[in-house]
BANUMI-220699 format. One line per 10 residues: number of its first residue (from 1); their letters; for each residue x, y, z of N, C-alpha, C, O, CB. Coordinates in pm, 1 decimal. Last residue first. Glycine has a CB too. Layout:
NUM> a> X:Y:Z:X:Y:Z:X:Y:Z:X:Y:Z:X:Y:Z | ... .
END
This chain:
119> xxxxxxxxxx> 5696.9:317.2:-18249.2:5679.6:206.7:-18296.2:5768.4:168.6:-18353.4:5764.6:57.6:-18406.6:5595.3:194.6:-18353.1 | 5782.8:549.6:-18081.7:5678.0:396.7:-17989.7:5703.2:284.7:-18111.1:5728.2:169.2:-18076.6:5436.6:431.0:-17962.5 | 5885.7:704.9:-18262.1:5981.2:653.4:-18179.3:5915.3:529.7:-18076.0:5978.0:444.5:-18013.0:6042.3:780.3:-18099.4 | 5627.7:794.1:-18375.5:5728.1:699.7:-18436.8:5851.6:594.2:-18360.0:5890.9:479.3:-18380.2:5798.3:792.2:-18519.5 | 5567.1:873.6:-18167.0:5460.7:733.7:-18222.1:5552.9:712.3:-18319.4:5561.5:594.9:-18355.3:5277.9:755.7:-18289.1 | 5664.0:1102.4:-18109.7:5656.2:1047.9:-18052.6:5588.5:885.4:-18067.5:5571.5:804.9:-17975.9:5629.7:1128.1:-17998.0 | 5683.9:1258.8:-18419.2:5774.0:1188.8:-18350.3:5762.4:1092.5:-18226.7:5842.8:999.3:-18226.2:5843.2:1270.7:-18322.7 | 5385.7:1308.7:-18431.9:5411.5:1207.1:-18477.6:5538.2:1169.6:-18457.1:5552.4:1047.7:-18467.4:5379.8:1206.3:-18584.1 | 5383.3:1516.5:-18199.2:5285.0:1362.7:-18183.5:5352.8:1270.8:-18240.0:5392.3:1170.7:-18180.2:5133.4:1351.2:-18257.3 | 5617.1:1671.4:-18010.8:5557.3:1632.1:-18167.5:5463.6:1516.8:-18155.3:5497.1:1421.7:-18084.6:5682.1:1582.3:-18281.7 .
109> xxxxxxxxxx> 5809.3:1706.7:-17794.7:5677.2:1810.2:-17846.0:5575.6:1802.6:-17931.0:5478.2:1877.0:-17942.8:5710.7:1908.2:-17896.3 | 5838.2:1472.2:-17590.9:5813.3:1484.5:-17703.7:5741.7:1617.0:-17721.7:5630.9:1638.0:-17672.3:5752.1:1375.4:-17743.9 | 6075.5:1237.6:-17374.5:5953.2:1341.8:-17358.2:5958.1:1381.5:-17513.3:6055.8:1342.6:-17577.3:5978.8:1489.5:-17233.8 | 6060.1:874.5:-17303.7:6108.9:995.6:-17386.4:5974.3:1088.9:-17389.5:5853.9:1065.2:-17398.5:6166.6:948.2:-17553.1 | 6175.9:569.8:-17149.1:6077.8:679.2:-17130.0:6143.3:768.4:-17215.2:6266.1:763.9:-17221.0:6050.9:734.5:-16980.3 | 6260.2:320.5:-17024.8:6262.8:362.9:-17194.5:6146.6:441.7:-17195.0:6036.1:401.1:-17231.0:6249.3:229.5:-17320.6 | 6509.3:352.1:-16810.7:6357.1:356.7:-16846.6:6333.2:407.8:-16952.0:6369.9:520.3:-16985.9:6275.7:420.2:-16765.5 | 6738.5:403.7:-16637.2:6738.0:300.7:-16734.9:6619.7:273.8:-16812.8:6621.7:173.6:-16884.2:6770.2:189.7:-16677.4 | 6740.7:612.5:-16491.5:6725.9:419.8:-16386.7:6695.4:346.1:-16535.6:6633.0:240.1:-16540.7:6521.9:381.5:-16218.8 | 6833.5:780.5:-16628.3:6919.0:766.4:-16473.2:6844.9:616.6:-16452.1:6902.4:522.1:-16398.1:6873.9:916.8:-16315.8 .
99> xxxxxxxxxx> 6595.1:841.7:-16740.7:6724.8:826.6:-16843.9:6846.9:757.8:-16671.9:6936.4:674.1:-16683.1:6789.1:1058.7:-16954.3 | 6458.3:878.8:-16528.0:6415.0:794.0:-16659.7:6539.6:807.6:-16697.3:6595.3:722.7:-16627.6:6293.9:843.5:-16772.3 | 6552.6:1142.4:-16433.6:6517.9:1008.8:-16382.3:6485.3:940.5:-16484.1:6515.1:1026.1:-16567.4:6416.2:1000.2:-16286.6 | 6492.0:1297.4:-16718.1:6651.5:1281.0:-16647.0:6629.1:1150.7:-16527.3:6704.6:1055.2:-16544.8:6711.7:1462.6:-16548.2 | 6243.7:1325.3:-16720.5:6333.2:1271.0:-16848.8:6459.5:1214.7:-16808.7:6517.3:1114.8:-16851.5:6370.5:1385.9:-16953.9 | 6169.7:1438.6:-16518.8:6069.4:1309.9:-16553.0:6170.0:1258.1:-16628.2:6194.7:1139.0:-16609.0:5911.9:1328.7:-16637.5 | 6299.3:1692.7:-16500.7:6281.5:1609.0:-16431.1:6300.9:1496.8:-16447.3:6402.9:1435.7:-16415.2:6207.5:1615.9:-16403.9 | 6156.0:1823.0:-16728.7:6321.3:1721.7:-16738.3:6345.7:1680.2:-16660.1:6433.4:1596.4:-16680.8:6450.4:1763.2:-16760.6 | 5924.8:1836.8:-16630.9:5917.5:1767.3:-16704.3:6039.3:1707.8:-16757.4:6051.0:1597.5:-16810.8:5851.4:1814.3:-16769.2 | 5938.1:2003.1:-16446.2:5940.6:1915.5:-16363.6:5915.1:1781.9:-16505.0:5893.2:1663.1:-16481.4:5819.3:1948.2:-16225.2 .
89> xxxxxxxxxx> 6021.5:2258.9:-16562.1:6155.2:2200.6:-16453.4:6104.1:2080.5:-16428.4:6190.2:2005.3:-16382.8:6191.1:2284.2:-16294.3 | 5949.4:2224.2:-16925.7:5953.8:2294.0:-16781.7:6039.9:2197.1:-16650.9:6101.4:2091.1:-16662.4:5775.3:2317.2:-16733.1 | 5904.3:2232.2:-17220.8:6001.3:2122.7:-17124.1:6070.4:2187.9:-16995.4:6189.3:2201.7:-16967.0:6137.9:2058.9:-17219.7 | 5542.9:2193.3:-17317.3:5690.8:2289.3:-17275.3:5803.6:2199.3:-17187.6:5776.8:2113.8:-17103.2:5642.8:2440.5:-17158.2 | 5365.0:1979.2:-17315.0:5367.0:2147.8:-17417.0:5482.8:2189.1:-17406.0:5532.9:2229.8:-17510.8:5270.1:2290.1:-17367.7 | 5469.4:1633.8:-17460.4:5447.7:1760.2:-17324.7:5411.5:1907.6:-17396.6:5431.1:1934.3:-17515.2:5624.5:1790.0:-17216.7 | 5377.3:1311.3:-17475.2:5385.1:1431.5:-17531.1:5356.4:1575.5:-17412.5:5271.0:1603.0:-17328.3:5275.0:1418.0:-17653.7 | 5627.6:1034.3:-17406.9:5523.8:1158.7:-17333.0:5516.1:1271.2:-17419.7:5618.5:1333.2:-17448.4:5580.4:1224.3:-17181.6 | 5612.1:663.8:-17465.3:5633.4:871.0:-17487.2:5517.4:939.9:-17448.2:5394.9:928.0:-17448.4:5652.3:941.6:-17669.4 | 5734.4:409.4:-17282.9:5646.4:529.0:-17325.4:5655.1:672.8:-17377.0:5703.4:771.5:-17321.5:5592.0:547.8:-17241.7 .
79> xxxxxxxxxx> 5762.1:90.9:-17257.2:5803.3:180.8:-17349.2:5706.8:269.3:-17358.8:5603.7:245.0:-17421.6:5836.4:129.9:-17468.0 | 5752.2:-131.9:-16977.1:5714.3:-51.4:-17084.0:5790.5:71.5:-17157.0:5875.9:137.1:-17097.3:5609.1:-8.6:-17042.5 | 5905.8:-205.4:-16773.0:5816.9:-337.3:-16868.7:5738.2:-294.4:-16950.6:5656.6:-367.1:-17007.3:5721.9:-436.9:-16796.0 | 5982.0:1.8:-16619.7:6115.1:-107.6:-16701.9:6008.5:-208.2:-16810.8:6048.1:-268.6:-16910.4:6227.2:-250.8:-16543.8 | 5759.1:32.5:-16403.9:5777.3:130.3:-16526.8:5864.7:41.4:-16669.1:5820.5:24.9:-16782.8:5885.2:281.3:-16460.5 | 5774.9:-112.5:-16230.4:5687.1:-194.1:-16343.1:5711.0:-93.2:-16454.8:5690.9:-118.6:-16573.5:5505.0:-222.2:-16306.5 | 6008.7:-77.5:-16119.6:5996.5:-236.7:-16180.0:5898.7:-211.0:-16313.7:5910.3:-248.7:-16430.3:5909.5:-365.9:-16049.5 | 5950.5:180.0:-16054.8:6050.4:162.2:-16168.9:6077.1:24.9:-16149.3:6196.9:1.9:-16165.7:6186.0:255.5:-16167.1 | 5772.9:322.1:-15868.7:5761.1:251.4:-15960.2:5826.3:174.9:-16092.2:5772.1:128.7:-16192.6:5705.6:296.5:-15972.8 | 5963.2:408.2:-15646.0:5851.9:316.2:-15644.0:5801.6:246.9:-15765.7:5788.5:124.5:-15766.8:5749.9:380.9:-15594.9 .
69> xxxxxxxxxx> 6124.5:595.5:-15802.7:6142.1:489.0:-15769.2:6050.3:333.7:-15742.8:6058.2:218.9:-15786.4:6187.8:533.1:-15691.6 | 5880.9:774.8:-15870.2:5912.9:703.6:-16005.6:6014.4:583.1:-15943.9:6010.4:475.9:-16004.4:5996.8:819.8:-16135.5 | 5800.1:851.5:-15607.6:5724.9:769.5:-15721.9:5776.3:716.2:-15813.7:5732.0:608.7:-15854.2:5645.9:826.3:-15785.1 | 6071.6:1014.7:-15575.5:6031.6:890.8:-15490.2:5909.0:788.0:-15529.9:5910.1:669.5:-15496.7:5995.5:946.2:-15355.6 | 6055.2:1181.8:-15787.3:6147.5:1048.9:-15776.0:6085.7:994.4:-15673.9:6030.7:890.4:-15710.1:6308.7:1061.8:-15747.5 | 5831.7:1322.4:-15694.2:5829.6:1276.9:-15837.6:5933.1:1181.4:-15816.5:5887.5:1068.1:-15831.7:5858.0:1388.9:-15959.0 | 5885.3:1426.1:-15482.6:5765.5:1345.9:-15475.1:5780.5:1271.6:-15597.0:5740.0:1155.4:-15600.2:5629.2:1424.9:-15463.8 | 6104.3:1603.6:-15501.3:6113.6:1489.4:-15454.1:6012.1:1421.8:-15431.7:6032.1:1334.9:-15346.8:6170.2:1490.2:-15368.2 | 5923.5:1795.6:-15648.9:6044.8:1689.4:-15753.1:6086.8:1595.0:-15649.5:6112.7:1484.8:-15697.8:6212.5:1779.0:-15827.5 | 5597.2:1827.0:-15562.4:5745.0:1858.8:-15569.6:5791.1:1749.8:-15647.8:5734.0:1652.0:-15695.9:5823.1:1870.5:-15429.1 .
59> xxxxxxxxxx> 5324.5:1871.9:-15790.3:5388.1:1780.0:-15684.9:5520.3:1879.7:-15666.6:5543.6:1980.4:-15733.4:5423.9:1599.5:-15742.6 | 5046.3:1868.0:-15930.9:5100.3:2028.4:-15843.7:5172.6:1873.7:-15757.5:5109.2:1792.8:-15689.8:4932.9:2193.5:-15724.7 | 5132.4:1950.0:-16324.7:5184.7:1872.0:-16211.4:5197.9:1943.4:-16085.5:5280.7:2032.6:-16066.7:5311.7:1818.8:-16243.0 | 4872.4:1966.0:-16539.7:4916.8:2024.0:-16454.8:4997.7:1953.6:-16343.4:4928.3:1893.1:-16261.7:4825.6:2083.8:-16421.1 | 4839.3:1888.2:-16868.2:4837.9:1835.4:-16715.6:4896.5:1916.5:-16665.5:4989.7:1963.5:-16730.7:4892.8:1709.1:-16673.4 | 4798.6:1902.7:-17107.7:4692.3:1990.9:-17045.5:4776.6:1921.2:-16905.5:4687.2:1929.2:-16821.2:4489.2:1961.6:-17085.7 | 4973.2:1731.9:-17257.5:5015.0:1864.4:-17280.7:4935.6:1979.0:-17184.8:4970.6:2096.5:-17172.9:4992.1:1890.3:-17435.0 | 5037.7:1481.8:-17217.2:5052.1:1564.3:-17087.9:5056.3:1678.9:-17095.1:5106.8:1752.8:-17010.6:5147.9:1545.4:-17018.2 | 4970.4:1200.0:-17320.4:4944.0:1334.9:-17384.5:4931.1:1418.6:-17238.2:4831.9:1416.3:-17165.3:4789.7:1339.0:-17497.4 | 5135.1:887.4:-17373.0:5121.8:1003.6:-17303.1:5069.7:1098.3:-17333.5:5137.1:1128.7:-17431.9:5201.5:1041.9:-17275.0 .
49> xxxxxxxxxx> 5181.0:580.2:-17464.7:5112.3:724.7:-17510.6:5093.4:810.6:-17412.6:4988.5:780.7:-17355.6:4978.0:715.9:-17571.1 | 5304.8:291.2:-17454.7:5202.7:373.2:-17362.0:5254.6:498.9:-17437.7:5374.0:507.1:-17466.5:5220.7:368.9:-17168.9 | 5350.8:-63.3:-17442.9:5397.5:90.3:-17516.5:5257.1:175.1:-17484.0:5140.7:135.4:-17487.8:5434.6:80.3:-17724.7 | 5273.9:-307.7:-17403.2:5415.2:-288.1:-17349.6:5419.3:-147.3:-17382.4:5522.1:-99.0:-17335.1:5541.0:-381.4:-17416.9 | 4996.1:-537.1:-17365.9:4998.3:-440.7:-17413.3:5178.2:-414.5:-17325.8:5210.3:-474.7:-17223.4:4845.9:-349.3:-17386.7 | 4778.4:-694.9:-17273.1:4932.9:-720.3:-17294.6:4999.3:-667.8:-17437.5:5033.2:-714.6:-17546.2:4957.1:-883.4:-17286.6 | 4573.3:-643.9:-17141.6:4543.4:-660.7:-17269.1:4694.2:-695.4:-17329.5:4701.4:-722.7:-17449.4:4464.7:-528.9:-17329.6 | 4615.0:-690.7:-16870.1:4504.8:-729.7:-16923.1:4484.6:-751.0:-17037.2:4408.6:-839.9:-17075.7:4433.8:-673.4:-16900.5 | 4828.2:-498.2:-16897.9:4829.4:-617.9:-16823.9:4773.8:-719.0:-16905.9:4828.4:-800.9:-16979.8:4759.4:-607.8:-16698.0 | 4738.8:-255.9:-16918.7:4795.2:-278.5:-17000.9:4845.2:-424.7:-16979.8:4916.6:-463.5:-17072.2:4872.8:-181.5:-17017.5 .
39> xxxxxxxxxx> 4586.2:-206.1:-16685.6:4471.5:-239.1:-16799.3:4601.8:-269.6:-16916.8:4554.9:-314.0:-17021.6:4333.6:-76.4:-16845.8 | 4745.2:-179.4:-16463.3:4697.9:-306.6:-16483.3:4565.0:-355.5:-16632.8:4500.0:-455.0:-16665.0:4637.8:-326.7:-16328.8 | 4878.6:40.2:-16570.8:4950.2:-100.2:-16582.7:4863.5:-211.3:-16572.4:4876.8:-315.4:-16636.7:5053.8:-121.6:-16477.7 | 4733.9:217.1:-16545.1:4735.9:189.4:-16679.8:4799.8:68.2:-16654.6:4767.7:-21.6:-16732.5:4801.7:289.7:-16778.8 | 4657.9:223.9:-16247.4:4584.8:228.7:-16308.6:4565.0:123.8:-16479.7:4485.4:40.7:-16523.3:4596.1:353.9:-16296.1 | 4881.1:328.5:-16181.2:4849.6:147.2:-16102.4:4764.8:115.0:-16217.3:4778.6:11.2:-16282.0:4741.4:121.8:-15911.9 | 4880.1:579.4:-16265.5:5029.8:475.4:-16335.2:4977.4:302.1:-16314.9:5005.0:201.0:-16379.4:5226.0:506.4:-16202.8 | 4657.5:651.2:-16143.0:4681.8:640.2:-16256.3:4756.1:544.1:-16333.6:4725.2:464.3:-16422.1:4713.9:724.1:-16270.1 | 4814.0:666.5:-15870.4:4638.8:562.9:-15886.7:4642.5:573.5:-16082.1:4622.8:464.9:-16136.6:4418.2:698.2:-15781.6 | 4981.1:841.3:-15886.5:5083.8:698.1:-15881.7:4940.7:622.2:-15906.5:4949.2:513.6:-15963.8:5196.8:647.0:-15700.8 .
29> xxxxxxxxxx> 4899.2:1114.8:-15959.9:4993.8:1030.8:-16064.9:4964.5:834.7:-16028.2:4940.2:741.3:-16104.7:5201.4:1091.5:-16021.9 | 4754.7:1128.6:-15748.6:4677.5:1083.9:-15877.5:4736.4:1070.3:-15956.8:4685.5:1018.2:-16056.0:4591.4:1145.7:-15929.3 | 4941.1:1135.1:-15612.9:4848.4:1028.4:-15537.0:4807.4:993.5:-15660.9:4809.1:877.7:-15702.5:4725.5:1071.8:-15420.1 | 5054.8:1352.5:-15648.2:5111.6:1251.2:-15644.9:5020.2:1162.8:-15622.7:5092.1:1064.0:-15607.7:5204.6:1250.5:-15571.7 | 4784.2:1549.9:-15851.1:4857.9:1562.8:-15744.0:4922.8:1457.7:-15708.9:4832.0:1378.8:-15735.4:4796.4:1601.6:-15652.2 | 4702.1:1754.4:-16135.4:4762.6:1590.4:-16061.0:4830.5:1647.8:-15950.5:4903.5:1746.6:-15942.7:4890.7:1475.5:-16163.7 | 4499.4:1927.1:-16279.8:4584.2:1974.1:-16211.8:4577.8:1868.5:-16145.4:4472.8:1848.5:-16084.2:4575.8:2093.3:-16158.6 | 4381.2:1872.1:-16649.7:4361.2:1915.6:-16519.7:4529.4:1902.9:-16400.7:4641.7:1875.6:-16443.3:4219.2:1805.9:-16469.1 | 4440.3:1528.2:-16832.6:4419.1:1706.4:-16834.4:4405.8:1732.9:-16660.0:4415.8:1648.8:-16570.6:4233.0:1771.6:-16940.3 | 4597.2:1327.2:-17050.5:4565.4:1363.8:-16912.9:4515.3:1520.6:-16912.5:4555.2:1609.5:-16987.7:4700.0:1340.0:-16816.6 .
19> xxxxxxxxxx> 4481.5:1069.6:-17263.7:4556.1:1210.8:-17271.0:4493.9:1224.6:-17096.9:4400.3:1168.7:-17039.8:4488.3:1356.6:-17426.4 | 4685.5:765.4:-17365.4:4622.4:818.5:-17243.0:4635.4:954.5:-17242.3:4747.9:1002.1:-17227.6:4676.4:765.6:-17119.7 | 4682.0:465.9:-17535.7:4684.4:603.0:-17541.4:4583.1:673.6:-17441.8:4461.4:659.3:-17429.7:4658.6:640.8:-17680.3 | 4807.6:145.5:-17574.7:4760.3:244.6:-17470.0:4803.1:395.3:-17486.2:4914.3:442.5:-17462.2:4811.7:197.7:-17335.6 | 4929.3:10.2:-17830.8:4930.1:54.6:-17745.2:4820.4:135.1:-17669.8:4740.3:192.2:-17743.8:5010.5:91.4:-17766.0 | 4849.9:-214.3:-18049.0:4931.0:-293.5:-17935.6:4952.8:-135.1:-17822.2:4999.4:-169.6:-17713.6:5122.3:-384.9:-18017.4 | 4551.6:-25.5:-18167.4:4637.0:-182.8:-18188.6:4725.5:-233.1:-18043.4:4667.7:-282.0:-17946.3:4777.2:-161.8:-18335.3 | 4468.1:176.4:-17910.4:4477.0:138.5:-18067.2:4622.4:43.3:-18094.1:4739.5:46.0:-18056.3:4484.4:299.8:-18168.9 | 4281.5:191.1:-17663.8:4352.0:133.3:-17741.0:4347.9:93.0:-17879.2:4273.9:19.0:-17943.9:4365.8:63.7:-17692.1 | 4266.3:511.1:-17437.7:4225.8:413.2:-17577.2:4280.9:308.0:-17597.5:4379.5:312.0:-17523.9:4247.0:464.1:-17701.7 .
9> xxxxxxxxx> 4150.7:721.2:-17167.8:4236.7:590.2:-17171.3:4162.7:514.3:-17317.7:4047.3:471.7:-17321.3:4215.5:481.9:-16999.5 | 4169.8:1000.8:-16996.3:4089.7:909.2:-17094.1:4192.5:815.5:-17125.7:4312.1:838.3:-17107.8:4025.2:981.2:-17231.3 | 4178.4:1152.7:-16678.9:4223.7:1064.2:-16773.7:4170.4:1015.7:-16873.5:4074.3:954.7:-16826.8:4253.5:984.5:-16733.4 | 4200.8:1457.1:-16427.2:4110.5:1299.0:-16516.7:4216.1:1266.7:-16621.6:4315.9:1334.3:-16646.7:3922.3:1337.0:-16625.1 | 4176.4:1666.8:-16208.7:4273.0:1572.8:-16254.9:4153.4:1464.2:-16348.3:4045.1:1417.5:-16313.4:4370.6:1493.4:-16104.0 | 3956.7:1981.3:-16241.8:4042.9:1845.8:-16178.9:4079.3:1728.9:-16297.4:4038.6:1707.4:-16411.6:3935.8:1759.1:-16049.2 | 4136.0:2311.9:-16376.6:4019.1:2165.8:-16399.8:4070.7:2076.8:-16262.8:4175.3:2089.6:-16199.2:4053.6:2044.6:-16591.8 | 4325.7:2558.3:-16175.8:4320.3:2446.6:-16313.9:4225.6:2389.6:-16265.5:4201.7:2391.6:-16144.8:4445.8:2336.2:-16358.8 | 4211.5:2881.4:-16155.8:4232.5:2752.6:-16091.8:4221.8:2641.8:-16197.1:4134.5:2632.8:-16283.5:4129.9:2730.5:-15976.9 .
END
């Protein structure tokens, strides 16, 4: 049985680095996403770090667009890479919405590609 869902949350210089671990369920995606926006708010902050290599996603794919609709104002007001372990069904998912509503979202196997392409 996977861990439960948590988050650590850094900031180094202008972005928000967030590794996720354990097994998310939609609720704890979208309290998360509310989560980083409003601490990236606060510190006005635009570029977000992902480390999704431990996360477990237990959602369907129509839970996943209908969140990422929901959230695709405030998603558009950031730039994020996602580092993933594997580019499984629900992680091209994530890539292919994002690339479909225009969201400067990119999935990553590599750390330092992914922080290059943030900065």
């Amino acid at each position: 049985m996977a861990a439960n869902f948590q988050y650590r949350v850094k900031i180094v210089r202008d972005c928000l680095y967030v590794v996720f671990t354990g097994k998310a369920g939609i609720s704890d995606i979208k309290h998360s996403y509310q989560n980083l926006f409003e601490m990236a708010d606060r510190h006005k902050i635009t570029k977000v770090f992902k480390d999704c290599r431990e996360l477990e996603l237990a959602c369907g794919s129509l839970e996943l667009l209908q969140l990422m609709k929901q959230l695709k104002q405030d998603l558009q007001r950031f730039k994020i890479a996602r580092l993933v372990s594997m580019q499984g069904h629900r992680q091209m998912l994530i890539q292919q919405i994002a690339a479909n509503k225009k969201l400067d979202m990119e999935n990553f196997y590599c750390k330092k590609q992914a922080e290059l392409w943030l900065h």
